[in-house]
N, C-alpha and C positions, 0 to 999 in steps of 0.2 A: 815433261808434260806435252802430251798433244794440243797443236794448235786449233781451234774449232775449224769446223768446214766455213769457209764465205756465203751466206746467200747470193744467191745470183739471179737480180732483180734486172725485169725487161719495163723500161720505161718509154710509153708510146708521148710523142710529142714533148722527148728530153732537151729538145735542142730551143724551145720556146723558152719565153720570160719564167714561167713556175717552173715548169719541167727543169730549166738549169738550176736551178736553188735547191731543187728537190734530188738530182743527180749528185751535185757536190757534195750534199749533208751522207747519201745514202755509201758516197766514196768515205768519205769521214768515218766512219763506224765502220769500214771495211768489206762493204759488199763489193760481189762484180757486178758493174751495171752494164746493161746492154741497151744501148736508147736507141728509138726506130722514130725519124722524122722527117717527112718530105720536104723538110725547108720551106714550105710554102709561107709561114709565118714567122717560122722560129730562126735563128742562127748560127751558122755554127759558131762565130764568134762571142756567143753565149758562153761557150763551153771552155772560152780560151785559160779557166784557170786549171782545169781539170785536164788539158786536152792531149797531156803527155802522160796521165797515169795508166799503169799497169794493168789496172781493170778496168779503163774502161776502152768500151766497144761501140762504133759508130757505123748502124747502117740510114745507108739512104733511101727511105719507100716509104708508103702509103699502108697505113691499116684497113684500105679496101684491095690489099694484093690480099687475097684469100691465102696462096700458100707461103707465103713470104710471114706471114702473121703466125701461120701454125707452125715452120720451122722455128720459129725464132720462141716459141711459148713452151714446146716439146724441151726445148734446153735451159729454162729458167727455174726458179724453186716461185718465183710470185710475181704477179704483173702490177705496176702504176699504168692507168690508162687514163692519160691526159690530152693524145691528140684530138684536135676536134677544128672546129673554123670558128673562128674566133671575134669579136672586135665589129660593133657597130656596123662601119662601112661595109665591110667586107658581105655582112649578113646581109645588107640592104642592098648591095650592088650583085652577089651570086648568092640566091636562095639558094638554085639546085646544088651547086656546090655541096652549100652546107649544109643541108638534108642530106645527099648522099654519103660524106663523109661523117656527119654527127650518128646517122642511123645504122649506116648498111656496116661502116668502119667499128662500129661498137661492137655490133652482132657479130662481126668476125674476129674480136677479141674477144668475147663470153664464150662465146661456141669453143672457139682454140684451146683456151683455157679449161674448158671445161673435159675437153676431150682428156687435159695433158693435167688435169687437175691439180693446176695450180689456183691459189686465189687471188682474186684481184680487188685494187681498191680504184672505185669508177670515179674520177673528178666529173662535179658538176657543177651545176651554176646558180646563182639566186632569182638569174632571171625564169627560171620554171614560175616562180609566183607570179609574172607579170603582173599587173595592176593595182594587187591587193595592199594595200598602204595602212594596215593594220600597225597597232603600234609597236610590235613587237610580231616578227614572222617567226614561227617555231614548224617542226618539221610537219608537221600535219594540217599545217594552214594552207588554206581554201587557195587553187590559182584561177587568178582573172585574166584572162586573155581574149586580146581584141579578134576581129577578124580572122581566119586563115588564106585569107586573099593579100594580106597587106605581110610583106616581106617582113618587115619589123618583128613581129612573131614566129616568123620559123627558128628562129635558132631554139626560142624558151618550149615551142612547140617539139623539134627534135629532142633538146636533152631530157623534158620529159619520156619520151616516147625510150630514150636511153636506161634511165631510173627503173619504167615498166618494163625493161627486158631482164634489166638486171637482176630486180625484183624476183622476177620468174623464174629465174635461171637457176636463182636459190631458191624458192620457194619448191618448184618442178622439181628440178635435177640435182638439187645438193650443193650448186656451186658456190664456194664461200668467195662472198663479193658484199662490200662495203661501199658505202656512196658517201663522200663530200661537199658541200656545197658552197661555194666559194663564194662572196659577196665583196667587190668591189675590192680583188689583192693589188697593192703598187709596191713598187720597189726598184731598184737599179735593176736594169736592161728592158725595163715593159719602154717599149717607143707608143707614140701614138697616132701611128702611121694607120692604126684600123679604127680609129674612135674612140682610144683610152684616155680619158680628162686629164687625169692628171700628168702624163708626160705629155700630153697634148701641149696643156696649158705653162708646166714648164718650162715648157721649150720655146714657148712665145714669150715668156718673160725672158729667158736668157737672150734671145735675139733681138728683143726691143720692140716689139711684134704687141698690136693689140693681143687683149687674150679675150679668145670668143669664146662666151656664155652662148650654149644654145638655149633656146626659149626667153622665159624669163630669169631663168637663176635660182627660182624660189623652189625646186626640186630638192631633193636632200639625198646623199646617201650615208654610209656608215664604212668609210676607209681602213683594209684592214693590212698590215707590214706582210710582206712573203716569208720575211725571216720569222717572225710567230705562226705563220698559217704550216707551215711546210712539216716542221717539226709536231704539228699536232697529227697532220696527214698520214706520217711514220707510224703514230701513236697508234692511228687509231685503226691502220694497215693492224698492227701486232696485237691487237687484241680481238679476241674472239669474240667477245661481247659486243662489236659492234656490226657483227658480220647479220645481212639479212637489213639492216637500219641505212637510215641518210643521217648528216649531221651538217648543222650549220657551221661554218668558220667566216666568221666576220669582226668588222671594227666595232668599238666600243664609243664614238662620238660621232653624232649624226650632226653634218654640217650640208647647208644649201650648196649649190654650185656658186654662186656668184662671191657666198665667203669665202670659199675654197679660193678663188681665183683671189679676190683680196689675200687671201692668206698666205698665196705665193708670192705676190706682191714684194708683203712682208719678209720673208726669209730668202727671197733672193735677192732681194734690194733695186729689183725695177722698176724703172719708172713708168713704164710699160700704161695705158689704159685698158680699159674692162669694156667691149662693146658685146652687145645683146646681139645672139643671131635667131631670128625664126627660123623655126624645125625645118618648114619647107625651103627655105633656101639654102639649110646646112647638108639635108639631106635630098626629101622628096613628100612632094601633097599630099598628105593624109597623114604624115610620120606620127604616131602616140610613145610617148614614154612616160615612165612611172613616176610621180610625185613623193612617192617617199618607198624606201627602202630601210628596213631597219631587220639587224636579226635577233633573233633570241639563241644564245649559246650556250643555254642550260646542260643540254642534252651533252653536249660535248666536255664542257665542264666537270659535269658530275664523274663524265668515265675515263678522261684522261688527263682532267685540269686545264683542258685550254682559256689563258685569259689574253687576250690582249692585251699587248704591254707597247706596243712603243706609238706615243704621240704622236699626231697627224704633223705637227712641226719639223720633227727627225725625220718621219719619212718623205715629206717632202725637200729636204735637207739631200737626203740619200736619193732619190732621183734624179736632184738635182747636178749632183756630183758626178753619178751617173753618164746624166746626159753630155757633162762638159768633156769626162773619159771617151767618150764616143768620136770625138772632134778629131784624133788623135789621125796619123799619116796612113793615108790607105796601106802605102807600102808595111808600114808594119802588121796590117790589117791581113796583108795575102801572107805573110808570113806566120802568123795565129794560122790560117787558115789549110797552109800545106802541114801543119804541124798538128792540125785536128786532122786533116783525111789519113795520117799517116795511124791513125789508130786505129782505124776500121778491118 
């Protein structure tokens, strides 16, 4: 008996904290991946457990190299498109950055894809709702957003503007493209070098480090594991039913920041203090952020069973083990690291 053909999936922004969860499972099942990453956020030391297999492929660029994006789509059967700018800081300190890679970078994966007619599945994010603190967000809930003068809003400003090309691209031209929406994913390798709470706050516990609550604390999200998010994301890639739609993917227990920070506390066993930082001293004067986030993952549920399964306890368990693996000798660091470029 014939062995099936491989899919050969081009995943943009593979080398990041999702993108590698989402590379490993897709090598698991025995696709070739090909992942396209500027490094700017992601690592290759992400990739160091996959980073001697047979399929996979590491190039190093930008999803605003126009023809770098359409060589690489013309030889794939489907696109993950996950690169994008990422993480708090990073939005706050380069808007333009991240407008030009969240907008011009997409459009040059839909266009590509479209030409090479392949489908693609668009990650996105829950900050599109900005403000709206309903108690339960579902895909067609209302966004509230501040300003477009205040940086804090570009990012939720670009991914929507992302969602509406997509949208089009299917609607207009046929393109089968599915949208994600991610709400608050942690898990081993997310650092929180760009604003991410929870290995932020991790990390200040394992060092002995107050852990800074920004604001008051009393903010809430809904934490959801990579390793549940990822495999919903494959799902919902292979089903046709969700082609044209968005779908939420998030946690299942909505906790304030300041428990959050208690609750590492607890499972790391530091003795660490909790100190309150105001917005404007964490960031900058005017910073707005959202008071509650919650999702609704009916929609997703109903078409491919997604539930949230692993406890805010374990995954902060798994980060934090995470972060202690991180600690490890550079030197064997540059040796992960010639042994990932030697794939490319």
């Amino acid at each position: 008996m014939s062995r099936p053909v491989p899919v050969r999936t081009l995943v943009t922004g593979g080398a990041g904290f999702v993108g590698s969860h989402l590379v490993e499972l897709l090598l698991s099942r025995g696709d070739e991946v090909v992942v396209l990453d500027d490094l700017s956020t992601g690592r290759l030391s992400n990739l160091d457990a996959v980073a001697n297999h047979s399929s996979l492929g590491f190039v190093h660029g930008s999803v605003l190299d126009r023809p770098l994006v359409e060589r690489l789509t013309r030889s794939v059967d489907r696109v993950f498109h996950l690169a994008a700018q990422v993480g708090v800081d990073l939005v706050v300190a380069e808007p333009l950055l991240g407008l030009r890679t969240n907008i011009h970078g997409t459009e040059n994966v839909l266009e590509c894809a479209l030409a090479a007619r392949v489908p693609v599945l668009l990650v996105s994010t829950s900050e599109i709702y900005g403000k709206n603190t309903a108690d339960k967000l579902h895909e067609d809930s209302d966004r509230i957003l501040g300003s477009p003068l205040l940086s804090r809003w570009t990012y939720a400003a670009a991914k929507g503007i992302d969602e509406a090309f997509a949208h089009a691209y299917w609607k207009q031209h046929g393109l089968q493209v599915s949208i994600v929406r991610l709400f608050n994913t942690v898990g081993p390798r997310q650092v929180g070098h760009y604003g991410m709470v929870v290995p932020r706050l991790v990390g200040q516990a394992l060092r002995g480090e107050p852990l800074t609550v920004h604001g008051d604390g009393q903010q809430t999200r809904c934490f959801s594991f990579v390793g549940d998010v990822v495999p919903a994301m494959v799902a919902l890639a292979e089903d046709e039913r969700s082609v044209g739609q968005a779908f939420n993917l998030g946690g299942a227990e909505e906790v304030s920041i300041l428990d959050l920070a208690r609750r590492i506390l607890q499972v790391t066993g530091s003795s660490s203090s909790v100190r309150l930082v105001p917005y404007a001293e964490a960031y900058a004067p005017g910073y707005e952020d959202m008071r509650r986030r919650v999702p609704d993952n009916t929609r997703a549920q109903e078409l491919v069973g997604f539930v949230p399964r692993t406890a805010l306890d374990d995954v902060i368990a798994k980060v934090a083990e995470s972060l202690r693996d991180d600690a490890r000798p550079v030197a064997e660091t540059r040796l992960v690291l010639a042994a990932t470029e030697a794939v490319v």
